[in-house]
VEXKEBA-170156 format. One record per residue: residue number from 1; x, y, z of N, C-alpha, C, CB in turn. Coordinates in Angstrom, 2 decimals, decimal comma, padded with zeros to 5 digits. Glycine has a CB too. Layout:
<recs>
NUM | X | Y | Z | X | Y | Z | X | Y | Z | X | Y | Z
...
</recs>
This chain:
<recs>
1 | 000,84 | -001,18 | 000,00 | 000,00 | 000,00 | 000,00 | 000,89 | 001,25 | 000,00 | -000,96 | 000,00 | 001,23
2 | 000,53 | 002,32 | -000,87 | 001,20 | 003,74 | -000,73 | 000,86 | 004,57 | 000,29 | 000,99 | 004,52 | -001,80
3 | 001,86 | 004,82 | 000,93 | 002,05 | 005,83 | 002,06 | 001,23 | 006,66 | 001,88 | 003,26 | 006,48 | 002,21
4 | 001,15 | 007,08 | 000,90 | 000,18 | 008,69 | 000,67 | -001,63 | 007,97 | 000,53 | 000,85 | 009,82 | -001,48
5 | -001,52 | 006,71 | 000,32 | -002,98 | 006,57 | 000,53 | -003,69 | 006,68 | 002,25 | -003,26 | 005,06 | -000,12
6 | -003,07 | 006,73 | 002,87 | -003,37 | 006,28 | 004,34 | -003,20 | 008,09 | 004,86 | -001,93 | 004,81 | 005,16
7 | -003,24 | 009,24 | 004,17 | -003,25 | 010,21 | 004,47 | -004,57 | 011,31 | 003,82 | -001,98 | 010,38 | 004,25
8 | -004,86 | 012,21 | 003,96 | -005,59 | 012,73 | 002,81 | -005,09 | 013,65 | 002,08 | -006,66 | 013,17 | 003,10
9 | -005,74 | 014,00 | 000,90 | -004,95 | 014,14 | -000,23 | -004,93 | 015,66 | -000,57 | -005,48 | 013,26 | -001,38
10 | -005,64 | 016,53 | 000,78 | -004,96 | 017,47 | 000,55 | -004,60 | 018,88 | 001,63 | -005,54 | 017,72 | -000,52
11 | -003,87 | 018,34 | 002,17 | -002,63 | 018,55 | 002,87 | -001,65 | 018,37 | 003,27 | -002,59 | 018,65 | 003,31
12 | -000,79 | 018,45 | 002,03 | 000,73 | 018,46 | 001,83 | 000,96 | 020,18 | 001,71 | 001,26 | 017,46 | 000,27
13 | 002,35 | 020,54 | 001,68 | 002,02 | 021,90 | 001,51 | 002,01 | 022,98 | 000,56 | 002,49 | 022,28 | 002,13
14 | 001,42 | 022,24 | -000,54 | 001,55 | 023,11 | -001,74 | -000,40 | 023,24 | -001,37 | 002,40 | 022,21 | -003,62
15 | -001,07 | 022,56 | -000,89 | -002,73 | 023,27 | -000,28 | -002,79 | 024,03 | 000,55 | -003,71 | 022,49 | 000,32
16 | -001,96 | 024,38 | 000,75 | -002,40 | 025,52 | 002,28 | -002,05 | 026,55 | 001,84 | -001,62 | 025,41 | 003,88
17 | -002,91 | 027,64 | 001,71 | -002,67 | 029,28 | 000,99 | -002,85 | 030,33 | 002,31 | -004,15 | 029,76 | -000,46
18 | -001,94 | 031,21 | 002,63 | -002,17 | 032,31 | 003,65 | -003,65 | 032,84 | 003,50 | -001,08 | 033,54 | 003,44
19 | -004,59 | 032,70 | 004,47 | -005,73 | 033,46 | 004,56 | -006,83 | 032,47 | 004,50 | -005,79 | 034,51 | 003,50
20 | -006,03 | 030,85 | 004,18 | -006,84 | 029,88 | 004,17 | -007,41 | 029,55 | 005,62 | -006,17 | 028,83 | 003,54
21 | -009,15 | 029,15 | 006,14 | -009,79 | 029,02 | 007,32 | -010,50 | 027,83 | 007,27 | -010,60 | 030,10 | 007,61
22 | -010,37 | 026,53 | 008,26 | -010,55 | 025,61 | 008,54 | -011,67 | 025,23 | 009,77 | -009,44 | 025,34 | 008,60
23 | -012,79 | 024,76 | 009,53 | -013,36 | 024,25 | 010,60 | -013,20 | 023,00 | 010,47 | -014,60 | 024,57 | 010,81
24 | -012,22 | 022,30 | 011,57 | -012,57 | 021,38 | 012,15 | -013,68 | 020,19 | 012,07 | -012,62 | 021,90 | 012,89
25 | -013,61 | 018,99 | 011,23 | -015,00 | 018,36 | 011,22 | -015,45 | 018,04 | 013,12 | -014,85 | 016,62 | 010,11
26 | -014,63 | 017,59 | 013,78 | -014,65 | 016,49 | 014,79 | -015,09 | 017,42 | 015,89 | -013,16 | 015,60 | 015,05
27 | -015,38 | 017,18 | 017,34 | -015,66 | 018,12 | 018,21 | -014,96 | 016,94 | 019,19 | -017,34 | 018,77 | 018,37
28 | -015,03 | 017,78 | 020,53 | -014,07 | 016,48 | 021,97 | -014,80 | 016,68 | 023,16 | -012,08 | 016,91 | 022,58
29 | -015,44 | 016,28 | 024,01 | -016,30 | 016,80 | 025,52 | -014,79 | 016,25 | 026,06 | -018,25 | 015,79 | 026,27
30 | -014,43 | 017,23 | 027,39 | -013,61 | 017,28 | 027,93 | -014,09 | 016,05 | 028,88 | -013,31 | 018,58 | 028,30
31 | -012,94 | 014,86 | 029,47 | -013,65 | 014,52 | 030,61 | -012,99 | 014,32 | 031,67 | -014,34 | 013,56 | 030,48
32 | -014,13 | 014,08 | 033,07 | -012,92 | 014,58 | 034,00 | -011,69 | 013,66 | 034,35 | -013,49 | 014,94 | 035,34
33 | -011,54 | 012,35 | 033,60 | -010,36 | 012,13 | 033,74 | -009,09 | 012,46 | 033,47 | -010,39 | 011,53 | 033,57
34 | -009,46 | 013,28 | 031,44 | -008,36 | 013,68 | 030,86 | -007,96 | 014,97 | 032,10 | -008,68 | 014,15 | 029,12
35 | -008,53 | 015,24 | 032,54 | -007,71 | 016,95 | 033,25 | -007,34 | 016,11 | 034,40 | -008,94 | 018,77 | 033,82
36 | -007,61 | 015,29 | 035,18 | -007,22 | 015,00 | 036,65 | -005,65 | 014,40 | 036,06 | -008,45 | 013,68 | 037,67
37 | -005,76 | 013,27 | 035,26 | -004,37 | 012,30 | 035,13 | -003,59 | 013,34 | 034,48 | -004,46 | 010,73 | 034,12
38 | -003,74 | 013,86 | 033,54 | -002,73 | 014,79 | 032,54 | -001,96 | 015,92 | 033,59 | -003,79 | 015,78 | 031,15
39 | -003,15 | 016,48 | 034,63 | -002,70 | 017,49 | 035,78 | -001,63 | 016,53 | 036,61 | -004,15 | 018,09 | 036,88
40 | -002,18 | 015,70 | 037,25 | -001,10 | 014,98 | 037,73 | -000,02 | 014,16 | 037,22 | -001,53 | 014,38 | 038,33
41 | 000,33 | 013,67 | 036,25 | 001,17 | 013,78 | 035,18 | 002,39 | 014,30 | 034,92 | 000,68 | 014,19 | 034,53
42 | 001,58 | 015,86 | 034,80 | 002,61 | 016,93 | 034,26 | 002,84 | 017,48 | 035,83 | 001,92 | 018,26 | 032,91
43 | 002,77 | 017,00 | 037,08 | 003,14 | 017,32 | 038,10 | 002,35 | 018,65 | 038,84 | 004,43 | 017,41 | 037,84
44 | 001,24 | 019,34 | 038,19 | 000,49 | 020,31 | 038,28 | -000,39 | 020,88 | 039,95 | -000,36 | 019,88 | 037,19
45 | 000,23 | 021,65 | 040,43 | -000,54 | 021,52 | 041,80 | -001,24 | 022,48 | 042,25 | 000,21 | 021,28 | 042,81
46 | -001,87 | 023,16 | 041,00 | -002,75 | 024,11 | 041,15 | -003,92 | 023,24 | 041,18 | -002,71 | 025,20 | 040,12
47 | -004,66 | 023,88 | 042,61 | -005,57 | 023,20 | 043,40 | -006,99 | 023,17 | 042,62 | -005,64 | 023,88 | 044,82
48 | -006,84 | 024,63 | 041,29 | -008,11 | 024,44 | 040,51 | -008,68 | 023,94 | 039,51 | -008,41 | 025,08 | 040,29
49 | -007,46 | 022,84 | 039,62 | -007,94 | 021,91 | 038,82 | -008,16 | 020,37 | 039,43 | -007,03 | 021,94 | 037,72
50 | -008,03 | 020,15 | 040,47 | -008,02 | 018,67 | 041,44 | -008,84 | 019,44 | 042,62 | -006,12 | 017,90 | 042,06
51 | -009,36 | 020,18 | 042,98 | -010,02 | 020,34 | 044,37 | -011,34 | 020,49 | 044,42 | -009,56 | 021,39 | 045,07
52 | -012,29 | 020,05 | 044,33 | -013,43 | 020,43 | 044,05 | -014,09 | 021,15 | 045,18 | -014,10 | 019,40 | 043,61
53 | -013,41 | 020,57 | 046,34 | -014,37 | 021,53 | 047,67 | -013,99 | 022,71 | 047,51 | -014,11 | 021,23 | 049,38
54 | -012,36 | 022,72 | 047,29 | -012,80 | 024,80 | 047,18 | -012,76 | 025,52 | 046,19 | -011,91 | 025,86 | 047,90
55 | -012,96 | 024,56 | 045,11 | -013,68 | 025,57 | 043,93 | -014,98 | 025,41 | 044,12 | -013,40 | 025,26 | 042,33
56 | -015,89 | 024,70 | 044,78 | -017,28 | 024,99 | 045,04 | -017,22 | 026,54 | 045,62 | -017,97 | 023,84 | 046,13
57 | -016,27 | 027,02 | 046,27 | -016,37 | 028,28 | 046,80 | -016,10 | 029,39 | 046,28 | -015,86 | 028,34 | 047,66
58 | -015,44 | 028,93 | 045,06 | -015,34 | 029,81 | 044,29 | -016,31 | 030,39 | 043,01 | -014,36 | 029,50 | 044,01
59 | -015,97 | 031,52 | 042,73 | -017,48 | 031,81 | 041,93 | -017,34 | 030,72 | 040,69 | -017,70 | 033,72 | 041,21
60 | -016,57 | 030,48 | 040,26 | -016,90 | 029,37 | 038,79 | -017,73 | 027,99 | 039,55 | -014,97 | 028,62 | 037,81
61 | -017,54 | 027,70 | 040,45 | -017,89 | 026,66 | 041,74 | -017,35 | 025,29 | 041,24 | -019,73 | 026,50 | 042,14
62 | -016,55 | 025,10 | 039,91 | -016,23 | 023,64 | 039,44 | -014,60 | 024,22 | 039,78 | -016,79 | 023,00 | 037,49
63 | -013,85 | 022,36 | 039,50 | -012,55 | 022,86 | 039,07 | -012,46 | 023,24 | 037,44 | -011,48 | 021,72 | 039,45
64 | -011,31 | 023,57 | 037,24 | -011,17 | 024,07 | 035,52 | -009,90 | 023,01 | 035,06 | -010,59 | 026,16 | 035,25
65 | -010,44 | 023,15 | 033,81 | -009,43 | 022,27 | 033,33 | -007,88 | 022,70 | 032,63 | -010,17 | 021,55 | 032,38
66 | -006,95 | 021,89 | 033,09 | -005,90 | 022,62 | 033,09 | -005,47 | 023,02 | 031,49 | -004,84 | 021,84 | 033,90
67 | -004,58 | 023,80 | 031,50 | -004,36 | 024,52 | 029,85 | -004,28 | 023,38 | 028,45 | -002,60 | 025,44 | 029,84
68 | -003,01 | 022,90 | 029,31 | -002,31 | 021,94 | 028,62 | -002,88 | 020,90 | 028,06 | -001,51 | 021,49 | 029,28
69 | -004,18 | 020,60 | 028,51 | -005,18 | 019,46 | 028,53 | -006,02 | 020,36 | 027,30 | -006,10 | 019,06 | 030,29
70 | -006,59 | 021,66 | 027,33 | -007,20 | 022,40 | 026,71 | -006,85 | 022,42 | 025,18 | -007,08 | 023,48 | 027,33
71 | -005,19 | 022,54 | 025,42 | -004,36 | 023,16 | 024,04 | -004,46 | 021,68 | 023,56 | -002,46 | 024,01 | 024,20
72 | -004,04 | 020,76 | 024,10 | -003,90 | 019,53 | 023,59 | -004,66 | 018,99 | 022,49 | -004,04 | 018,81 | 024,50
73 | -006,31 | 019,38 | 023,30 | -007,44 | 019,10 | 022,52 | -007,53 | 019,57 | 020,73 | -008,53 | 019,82 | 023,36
74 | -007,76 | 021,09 | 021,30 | -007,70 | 022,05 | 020,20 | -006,45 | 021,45 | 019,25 | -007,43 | 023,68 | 020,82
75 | -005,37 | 021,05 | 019,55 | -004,40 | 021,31 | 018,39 | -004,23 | 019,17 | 017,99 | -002,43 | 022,50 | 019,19
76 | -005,04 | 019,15 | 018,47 | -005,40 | 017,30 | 018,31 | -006,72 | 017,54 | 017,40 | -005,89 | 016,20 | 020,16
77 | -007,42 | 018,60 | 017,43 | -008,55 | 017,97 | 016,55 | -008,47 | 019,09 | 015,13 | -010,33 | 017,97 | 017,52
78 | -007,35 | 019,79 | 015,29 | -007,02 | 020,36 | 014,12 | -006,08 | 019,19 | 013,19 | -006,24 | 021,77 | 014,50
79 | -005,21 | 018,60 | 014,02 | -004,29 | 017,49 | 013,01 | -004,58 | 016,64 | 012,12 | -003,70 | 016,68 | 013,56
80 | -005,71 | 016,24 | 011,77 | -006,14 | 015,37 | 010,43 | -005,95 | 016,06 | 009,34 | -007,58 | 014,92 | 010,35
81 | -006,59 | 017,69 | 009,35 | -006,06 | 018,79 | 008,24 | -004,83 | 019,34 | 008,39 | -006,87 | 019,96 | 008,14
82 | -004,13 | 019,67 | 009,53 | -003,10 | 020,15 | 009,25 | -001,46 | 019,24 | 009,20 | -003,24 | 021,15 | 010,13
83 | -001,72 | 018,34 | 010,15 | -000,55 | 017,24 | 010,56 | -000,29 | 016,28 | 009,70 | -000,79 | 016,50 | 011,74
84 | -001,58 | 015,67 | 009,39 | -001,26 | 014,47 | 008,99 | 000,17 | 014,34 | 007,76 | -002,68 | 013,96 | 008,46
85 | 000,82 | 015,34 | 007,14 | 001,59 | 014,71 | 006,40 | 002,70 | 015,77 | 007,23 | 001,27 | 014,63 | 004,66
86 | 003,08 | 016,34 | 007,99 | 003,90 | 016,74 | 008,55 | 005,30 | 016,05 | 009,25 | 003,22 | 017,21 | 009,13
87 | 006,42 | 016,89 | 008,46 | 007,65 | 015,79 | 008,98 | 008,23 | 016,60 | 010,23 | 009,08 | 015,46 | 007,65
88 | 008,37 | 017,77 | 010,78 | 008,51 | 018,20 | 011,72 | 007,68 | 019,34 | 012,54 | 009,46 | 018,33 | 011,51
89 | 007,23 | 019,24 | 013,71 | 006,55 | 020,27 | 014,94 | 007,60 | 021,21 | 015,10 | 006,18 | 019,53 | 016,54
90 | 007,57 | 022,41 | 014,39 | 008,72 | 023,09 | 014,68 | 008,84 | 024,05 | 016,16 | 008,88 | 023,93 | 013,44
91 | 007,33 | 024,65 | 015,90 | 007,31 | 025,57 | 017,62 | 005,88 | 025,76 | 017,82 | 008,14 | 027,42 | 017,71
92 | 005,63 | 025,97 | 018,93 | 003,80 | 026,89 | 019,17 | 004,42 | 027,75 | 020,23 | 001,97 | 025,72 | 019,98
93 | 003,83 | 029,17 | 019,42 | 003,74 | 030,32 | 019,87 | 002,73 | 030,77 | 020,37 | 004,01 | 030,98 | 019,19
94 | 002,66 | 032,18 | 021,09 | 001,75 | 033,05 | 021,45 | 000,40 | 032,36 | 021,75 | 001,67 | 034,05 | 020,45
95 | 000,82 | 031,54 | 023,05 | -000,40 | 030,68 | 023,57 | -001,66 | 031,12 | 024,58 | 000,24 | 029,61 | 024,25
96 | -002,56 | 031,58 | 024,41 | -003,39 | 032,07 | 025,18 | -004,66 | 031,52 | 025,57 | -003,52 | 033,02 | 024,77
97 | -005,32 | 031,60 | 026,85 | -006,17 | 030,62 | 027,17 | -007,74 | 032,08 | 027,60 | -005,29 | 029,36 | 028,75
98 | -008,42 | 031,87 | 026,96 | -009,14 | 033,02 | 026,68 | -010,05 | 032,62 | 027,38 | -009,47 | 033,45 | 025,38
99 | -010,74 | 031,73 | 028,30 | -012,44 | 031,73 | 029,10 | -011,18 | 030,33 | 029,51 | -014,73 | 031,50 | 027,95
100 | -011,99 | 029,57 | 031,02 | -011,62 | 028,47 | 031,26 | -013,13 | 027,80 | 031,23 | -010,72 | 028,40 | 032,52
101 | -012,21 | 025,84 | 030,45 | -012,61 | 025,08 | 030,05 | -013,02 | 024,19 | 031,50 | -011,76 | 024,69 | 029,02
102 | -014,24 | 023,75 | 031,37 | -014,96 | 022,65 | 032,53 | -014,77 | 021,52 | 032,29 | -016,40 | 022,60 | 032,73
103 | -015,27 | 020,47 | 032,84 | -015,59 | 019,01 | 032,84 | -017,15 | 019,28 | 032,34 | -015,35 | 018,14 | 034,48
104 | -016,99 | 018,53 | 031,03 | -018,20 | 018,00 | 030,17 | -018,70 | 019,07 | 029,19 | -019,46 | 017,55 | 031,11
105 | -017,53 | 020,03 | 029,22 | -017,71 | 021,03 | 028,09 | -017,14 | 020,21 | 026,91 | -016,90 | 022,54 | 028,34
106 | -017,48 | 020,30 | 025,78 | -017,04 | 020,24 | 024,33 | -016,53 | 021,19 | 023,29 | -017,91 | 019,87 | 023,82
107 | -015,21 | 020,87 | 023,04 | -014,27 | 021,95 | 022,41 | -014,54 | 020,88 | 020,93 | -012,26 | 022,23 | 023,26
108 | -014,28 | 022,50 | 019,88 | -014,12 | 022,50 | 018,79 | -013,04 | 023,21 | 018,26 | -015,06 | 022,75 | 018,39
109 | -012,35 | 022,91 | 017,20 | -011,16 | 023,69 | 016,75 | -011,26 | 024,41 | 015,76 | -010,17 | 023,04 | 016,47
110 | -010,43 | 025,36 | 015,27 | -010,80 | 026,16 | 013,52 | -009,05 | 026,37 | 013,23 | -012,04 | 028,34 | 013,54
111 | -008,61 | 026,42 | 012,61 | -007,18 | 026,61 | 011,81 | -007,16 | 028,50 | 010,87 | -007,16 | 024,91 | 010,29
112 | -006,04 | 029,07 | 010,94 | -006,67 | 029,91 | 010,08 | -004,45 | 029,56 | 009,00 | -007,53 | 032,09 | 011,14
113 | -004,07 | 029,31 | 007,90 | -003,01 | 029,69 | 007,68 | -002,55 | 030,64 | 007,56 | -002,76 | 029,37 | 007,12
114 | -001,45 | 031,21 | 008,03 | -001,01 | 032,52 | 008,33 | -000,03 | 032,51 | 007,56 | -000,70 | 032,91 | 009,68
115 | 000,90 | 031,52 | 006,99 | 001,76 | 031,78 | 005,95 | 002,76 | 030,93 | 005,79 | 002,25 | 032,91 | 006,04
116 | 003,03 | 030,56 | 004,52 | 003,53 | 028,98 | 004,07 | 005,13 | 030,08 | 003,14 | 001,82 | 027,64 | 002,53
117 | 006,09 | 028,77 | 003,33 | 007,76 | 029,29 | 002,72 | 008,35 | 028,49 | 002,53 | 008,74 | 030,03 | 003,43
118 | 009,54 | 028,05 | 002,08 | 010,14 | 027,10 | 001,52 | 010,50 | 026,98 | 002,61 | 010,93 | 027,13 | 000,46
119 | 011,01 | 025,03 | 003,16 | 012,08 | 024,86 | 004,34 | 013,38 | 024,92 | 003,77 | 011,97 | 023,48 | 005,15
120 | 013,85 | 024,12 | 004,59 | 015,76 | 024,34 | 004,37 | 015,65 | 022,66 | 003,65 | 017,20 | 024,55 | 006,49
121 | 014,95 | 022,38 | 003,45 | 015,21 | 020,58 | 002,42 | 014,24 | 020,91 | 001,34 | 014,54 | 018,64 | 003,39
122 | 014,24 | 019,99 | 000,65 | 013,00 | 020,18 | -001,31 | 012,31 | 019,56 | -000,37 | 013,28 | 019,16 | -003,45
123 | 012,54 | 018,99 | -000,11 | 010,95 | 017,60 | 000,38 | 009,91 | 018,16 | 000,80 | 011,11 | 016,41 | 001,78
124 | 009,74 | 019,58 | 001,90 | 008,88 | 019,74 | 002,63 | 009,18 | 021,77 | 002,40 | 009,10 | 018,73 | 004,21
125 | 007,95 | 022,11 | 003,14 | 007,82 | 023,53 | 003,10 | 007,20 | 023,98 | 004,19 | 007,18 | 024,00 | 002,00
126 | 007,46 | 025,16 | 005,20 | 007,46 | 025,76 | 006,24 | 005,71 | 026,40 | 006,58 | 008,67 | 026,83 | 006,04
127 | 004,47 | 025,83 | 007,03 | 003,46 | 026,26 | 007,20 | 002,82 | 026,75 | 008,61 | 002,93 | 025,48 | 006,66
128 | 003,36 | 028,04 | 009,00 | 002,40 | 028,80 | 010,34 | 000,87 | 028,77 | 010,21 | 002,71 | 030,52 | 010,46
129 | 000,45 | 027,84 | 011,28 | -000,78 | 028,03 | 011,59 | -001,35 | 028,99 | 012,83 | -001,14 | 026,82 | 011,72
130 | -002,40 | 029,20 | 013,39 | -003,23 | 030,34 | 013,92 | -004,35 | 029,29 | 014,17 | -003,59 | 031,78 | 012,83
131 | -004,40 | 028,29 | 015,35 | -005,45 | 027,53 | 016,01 | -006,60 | 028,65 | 016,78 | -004,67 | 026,47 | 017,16
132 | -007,66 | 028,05 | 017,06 | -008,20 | 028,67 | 018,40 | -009,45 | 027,50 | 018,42 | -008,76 | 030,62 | 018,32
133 | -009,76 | 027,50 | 019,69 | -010,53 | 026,23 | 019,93 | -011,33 | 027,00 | 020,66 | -009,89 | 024,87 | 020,60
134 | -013,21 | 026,67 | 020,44 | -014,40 | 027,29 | 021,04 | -014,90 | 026,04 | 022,03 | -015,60 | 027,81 | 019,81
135 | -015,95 | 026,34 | 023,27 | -016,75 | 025,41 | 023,31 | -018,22 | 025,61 | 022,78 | -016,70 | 025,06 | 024,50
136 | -019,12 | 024,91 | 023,29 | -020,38 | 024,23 | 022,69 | -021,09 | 025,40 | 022,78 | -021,09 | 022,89 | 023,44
137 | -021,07 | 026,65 | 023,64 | -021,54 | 027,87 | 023,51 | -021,07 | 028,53 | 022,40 | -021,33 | 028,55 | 024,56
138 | -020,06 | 028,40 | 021,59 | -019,02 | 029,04 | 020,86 | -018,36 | 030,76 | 021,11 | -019,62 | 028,91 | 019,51
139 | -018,04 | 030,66 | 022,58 | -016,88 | 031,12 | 023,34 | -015,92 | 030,66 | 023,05 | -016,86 | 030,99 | 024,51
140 | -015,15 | 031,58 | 022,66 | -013,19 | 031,03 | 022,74 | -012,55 | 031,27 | 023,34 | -012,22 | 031,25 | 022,00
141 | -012,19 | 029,45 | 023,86 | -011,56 | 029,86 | 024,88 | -009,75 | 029,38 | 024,92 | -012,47 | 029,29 | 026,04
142 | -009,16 | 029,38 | 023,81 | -007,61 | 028,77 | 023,65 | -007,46 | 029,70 | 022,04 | -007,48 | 026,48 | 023,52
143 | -006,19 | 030,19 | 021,84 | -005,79 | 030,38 | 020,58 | -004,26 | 030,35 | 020,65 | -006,39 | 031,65 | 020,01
144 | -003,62 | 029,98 | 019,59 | -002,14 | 029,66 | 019,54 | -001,37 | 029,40 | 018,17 | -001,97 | 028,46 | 020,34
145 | -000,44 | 029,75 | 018,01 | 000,20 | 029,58 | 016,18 | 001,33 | 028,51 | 017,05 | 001,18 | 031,60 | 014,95
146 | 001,51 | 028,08 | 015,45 | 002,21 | 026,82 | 015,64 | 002,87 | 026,59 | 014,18 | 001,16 | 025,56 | 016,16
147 | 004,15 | 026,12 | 014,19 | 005,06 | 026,54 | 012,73 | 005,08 | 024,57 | 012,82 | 007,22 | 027,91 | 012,89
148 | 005,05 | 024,30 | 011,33 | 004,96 | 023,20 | 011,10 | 005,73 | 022,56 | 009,62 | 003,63 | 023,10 | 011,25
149 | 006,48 | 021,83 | 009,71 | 007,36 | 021,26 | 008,29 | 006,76 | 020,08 | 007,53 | 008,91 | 020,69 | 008,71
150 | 006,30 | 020,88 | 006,26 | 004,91 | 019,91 | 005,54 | 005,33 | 018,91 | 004,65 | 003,80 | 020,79 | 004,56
151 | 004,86 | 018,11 | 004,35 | 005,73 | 017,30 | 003,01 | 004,86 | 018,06 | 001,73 | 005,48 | 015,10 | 002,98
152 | 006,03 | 017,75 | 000,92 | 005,39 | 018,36 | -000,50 | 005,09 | 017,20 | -000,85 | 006,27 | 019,23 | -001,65
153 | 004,18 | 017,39 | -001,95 | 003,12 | 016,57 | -003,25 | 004,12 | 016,31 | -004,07 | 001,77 | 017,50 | -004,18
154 | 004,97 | 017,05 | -004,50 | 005,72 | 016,81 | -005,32 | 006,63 | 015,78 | -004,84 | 006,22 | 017,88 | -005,72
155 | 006,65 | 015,53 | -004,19 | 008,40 | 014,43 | -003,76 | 007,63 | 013,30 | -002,65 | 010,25 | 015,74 | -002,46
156 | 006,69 | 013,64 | -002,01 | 005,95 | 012,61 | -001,20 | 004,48 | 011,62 | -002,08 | 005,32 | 013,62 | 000,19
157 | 003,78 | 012,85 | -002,86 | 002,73 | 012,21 | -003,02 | 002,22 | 011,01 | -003,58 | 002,32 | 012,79 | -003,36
158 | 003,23 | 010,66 | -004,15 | 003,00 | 009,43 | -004,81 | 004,16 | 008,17 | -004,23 | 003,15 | 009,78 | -006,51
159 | 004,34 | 008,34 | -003,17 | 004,86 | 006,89 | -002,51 | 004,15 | 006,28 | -001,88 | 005,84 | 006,86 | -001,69
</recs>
């Protein structure tokens, strides 16, 4: 079987045009396991995300779910359009967490391309993306760019 069949066929990076905007087919309900294990995990000991008695006291009255768990989502349910033929994660920038995310909220993602360049190899080419992930109210509440090394059509697509 060809490599390039097991991907879709169009996002390599000669499809992605600056100004190009992506919704997301897929959506994710947060649940409360992903934020408890991932918080504890990543060693996390902010109490507002594991304490529930005293975020009852607080005005949100839940815990919130931690960022990292948030961004994760968002830039996981953008990757079928943007990743899948990607040979290197180069950076994510300018990460911001705009409303906090609950237990049993459902995030959605949108992509916007901000601007595609040649890399330093033929094979592949340099594509900045511009994520932001809403929930089920469509509040946004995560946005973040992220530089990514694409395979080209030309030298990948047909293996």
């Amino acid at each position: 079987m060809k490599v390039s069949a097991l991907t879709s066929k169009d996002n390599y990076f000669e499809d992605f045009k600056p100004g190009m905007v992506m919704e997301h087919y897929r959506g994710k309900t947060v649940s409360e396991i992903e934020n408890v294990q991932i918080t504890n995990l990543c060693m996390n000991t902010a109490q507002a995300h594991f304490n529930e008695d005293m975020m009852s006291r607080d005005p949100r009255k839940h815990r919130i779910v931690y960022g990292g768990v948030t961004q994760s989502i968002v830039i996981g349910l953008a990757s079928q359009d943007t990743s899948e033929n990607a040979l290197v994660e180069m950076s994510m920038d300018k990460i911001r967490f705009a409303a906090p995310v609950f237990h049993g909220d459902t995030l959605y993602a949108y992509t916007e391309v901000l601007e595609v360049k040649d890399g330093t190899q033929e094979d592949a080419g340099e594509v900045r993306f511009k994520h932001w992930g809403v929930n089920q109210e469509r509040k946004q509440v995560f946005e973040g760019e992220r530089r990514v090394l694409v395979k080209r059509r030309s030298h990948w697509g047909n293996k």
